[in-house]
VMD Tcl script that draws the C-alpha trace (Angstrom):
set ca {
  {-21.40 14.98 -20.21}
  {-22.75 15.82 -16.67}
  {-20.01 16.22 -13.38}
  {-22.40 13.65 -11.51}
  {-21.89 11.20 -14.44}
  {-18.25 12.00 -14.80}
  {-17.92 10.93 -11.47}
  {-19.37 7.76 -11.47}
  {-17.73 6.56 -13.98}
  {-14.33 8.00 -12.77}
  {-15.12 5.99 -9.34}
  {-16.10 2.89 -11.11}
  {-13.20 2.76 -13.45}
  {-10.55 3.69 -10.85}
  {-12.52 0.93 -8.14}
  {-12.28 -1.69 -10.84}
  {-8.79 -0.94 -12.13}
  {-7.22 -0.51 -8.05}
  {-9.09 -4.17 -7.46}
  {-6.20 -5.45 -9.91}
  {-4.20 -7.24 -7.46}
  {-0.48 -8.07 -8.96}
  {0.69 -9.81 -6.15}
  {-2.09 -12.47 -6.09}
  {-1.33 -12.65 -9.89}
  {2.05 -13.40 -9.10}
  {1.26 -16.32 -6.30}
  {-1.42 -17.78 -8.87}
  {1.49 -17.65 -12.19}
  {4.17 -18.60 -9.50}
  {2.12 -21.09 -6.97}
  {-0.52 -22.12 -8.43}
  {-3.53 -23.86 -6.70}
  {-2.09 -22.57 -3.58}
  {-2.84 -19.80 -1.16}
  {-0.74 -16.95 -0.93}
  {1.75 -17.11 2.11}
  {0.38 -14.82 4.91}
  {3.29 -12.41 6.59}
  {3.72 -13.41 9.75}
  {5.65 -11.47 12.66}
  {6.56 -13.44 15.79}
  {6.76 -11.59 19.25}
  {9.74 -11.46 20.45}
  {9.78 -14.50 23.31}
  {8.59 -16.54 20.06}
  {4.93 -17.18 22.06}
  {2.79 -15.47 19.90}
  {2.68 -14.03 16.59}
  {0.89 -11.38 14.05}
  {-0.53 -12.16 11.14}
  {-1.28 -9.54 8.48}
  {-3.75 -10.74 6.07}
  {-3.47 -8.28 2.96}
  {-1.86 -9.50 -0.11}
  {0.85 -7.33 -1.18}
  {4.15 -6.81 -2.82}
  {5.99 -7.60 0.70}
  {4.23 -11.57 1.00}
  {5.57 -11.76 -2.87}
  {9.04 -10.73 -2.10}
  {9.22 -13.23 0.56}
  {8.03 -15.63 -1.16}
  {9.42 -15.46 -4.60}
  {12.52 -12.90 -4.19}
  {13.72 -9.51 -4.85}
  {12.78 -9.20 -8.47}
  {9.00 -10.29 -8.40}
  {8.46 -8.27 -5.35}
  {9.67 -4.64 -7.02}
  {7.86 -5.84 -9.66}
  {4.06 -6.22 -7.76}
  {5.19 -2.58 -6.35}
  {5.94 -1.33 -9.51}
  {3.00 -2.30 -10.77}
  {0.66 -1.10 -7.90}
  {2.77 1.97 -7.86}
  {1.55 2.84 -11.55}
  {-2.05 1.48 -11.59}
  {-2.77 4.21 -9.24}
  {-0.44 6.60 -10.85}
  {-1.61 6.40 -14.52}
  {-5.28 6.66 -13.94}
  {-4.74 9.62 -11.81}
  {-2.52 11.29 -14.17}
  {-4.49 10.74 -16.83}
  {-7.57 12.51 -15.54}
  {-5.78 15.30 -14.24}
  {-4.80 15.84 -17.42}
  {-7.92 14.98 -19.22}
  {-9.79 17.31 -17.28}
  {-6.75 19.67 -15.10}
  {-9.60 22.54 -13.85}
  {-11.68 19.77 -12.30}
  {-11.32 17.49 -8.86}
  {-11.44 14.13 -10.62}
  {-8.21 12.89 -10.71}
  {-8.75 12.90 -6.70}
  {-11.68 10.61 -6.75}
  {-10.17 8.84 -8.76}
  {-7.02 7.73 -6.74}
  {-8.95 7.78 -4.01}
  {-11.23 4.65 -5.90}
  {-8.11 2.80 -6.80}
  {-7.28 2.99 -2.81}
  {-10.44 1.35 -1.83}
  {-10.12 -1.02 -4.78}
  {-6.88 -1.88 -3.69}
  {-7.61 -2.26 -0.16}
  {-10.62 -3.90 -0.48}
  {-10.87 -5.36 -4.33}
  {-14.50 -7.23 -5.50}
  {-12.36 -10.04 -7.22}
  {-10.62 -11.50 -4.37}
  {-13.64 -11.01 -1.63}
  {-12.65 -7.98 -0.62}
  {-9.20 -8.99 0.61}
  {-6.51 -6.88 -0.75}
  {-3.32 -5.64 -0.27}
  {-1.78 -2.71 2.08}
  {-1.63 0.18 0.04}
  {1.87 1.62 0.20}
  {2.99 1.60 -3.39}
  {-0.92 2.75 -4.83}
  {-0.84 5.98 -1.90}
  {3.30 6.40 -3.57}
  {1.67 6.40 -7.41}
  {-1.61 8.37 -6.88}
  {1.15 10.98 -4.61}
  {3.61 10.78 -7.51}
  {0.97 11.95 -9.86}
  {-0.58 14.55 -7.40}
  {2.83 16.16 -5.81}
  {5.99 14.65 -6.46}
  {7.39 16.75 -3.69}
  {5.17 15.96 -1.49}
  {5.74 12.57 -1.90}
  {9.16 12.90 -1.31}
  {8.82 15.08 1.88}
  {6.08 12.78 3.31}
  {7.93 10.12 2.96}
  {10.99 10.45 3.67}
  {9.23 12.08 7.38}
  {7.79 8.79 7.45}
  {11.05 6.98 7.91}
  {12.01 9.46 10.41}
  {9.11 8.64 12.25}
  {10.05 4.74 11.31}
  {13.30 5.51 13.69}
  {10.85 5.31 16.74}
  {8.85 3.01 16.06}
  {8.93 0.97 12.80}
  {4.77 0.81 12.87}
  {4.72 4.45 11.89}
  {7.20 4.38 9.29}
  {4.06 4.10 6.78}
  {1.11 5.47 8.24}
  {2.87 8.70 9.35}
  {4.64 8.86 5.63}
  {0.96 9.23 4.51}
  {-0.48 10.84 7.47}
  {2.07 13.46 6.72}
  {0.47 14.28 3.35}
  {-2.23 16.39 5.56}
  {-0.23 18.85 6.54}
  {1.64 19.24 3.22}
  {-1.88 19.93 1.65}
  {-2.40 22.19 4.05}
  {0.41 24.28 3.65}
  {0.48 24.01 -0.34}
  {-3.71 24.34 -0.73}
  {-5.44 25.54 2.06}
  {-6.24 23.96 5.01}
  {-9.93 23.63 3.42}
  {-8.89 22.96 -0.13}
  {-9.92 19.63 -1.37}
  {-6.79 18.51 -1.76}
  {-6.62 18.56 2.20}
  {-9.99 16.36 2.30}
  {-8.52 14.02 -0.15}
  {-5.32 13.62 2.62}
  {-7.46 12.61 5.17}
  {-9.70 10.42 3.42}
  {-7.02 8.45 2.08}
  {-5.18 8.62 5.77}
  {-8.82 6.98 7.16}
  {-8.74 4.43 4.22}
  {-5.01 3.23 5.02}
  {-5.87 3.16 8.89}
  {-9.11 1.19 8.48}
  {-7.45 -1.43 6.33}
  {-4.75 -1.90 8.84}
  {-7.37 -2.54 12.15}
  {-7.58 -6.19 12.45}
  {-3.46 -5.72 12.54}
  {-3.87 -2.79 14.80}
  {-6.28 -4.91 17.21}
  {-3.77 -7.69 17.18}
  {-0.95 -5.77 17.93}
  {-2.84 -4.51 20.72}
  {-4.16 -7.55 22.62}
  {-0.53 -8.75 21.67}
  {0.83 -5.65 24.27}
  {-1.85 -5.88 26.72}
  {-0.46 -9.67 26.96}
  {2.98 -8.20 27.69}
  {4.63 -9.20 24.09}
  {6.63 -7.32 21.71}
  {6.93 -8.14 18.17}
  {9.88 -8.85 16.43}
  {10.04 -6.47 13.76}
  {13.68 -7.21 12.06}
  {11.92 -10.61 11.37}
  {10.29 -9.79 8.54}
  {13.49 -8.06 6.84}
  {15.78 -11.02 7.59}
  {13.08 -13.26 5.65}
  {13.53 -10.67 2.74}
  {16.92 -10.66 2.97}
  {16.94 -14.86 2.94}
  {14.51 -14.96 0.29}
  {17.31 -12.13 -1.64}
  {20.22 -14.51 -1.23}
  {18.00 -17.72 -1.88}
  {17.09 -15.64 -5.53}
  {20.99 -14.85 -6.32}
  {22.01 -18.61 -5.49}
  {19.15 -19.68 -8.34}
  {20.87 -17.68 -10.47}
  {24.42 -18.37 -9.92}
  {23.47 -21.90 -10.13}
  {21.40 -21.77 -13.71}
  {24.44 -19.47 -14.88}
}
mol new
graphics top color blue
foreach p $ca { graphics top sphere $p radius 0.5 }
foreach p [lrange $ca 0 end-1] q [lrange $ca 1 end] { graphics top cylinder $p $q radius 0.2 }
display resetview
C-alpha cells in the first residue's frame, strides 16, 4: 500500500470520525426536535451580548448538567485520541498519526453532517495531545490557565498555542511535529473568528463581556442536576 494512499484514507477516516458530534447527539436524545441552545455571554452593562455558535460539550453542560457535559468531553476527548493512537502505533516510523488528528480537528470544527457547524475543539486538541505527548499536554495546558489569569480569552488558545514551542524544544524547530502545532493552532483560531470579530466590534463599542456568566450558568445548571436527583432519591 502506497504513502499517498495511506494518507487519504487516514484523512478521510479521521475527517469522518472528528465530524461525530456528541454534543448535538446529546441535544437530539435529550431535546429532541429542538435546536441546540447557543452560549451566550452578555457584556457587562447587559446592552449587548456574544454569541458563540459551535456546538460543544460547554452548551450541553448548560443545558443538561454536569454529568452529560463530561460526558460530550469525554467522548470528543477520545475520538481524537484513539484514532491517533492507533496509527501511531499501526505505523510508529511514519507521520500519520499527525494527519490524522489533525483530520479529526477539521472534522470537528467543521463536520459534513451538521453543515459544517461544529464544536470548539478543546477536548479533540486534549485527546489527539494525550496521544502525541502526554507531557506536553500537561505543560501546555496548565500555561494556558496561567495565561487564563489575564485574560480568560487566552486560557485556551494559548494552552494550544503553547504546544509550538514545546515541539520545538522536544523535535526541532523544523520537525513535523512543529508544523503539526501550528496547523492545528491556525485551525483552532479560524474556527473561533466570527467570535473573535464579535468580541471586537463589541470593544470598539466600548463593552466588556461578562465572562463569570457563563460559569454561574454551569454552576446553576450543577445544582439544578443534584436537586433532580435528591428529589427522584
Amino acid at each position: 500500500m502506497s504513502s499517498h494512499f495511506i494518507s487519504l484514507l487516514t484523512i478521510f477516516f479521521g475527517y469522518l470520525i472528528g465530524s461525530i458530534s456528541f454534543a448535538r447527539l446529546s441535544f437530539a436524545i435529550l431535546k429532541p426536535g429542538a435546536a441546540p441552545d447557543l452560549i451566550r455571554t452578555p457584556t457587562t452593562d447587559a446592552q449587548a451580548e456574544l454569541v458563540s455558535h459551535s456546538i460543544g460539550a460547554t452548551n450541553v453542560m448548560i443545558a443538561f448538567g454536569s454529568r452529560w457535559g463530561i460526558l460530550v468531553s469525554v467522548l470528543d476527548a477520545l475520538k481524537a485520541f484513539l484514532p491517533t493512537l492507533i496509527i501511531r502505533i499501526m505505523f510508529p516510523e511514519a507521520p500519520y498519526f499527525l494527519l490524522a488528528a489533525t483530520a479529526v480537528l477539521v472534522g470537528h470544527l467543521w463536520p459534513v453532517w451538521h453543515k459544517f457547524s461544529g464544536g470548539g475543539g478543546n477536548s479533540s486538541i486534549m485527546g489527539m495531545m494525550l496521544a502525541i505527548s502526554p507531557v506536553g499536554l500537561l505543560l501546555t495546558h496548565a500555561g494556558g490557565m496561567l495565561l487564563g489569569r489575564i485574560s480568560p480569552m487566552f486560557s485556551f488558545v494559548g494552552g494550544i498555542a503553547l504546544t509550538i514551542p514545546w515541539f520545538a524544544l522536544r523535535n526541532g524547530l523544523y520537525s513535523l511535529e512543529v508544523a503539526f502545532a501550528v496547523t492545528i493552532t491556525i485551525l483552532y483560531v479560524l474556527a473561533e473568528l466570527p467570535e473573535i470579530i464579535q468580541l471586537r466590534n463589541l470593544k470598539r463599542q466600548g463593552h466588556t463581556l461578562d465572562y463569570g456568566h457563563v460559569v454561574s450558568l454551569m454552576k446553576k445548571s450543577a445544582k439544578s442536576e443534584k436537586s433532580k436527583n435528591r428529589f427522584n432519591d
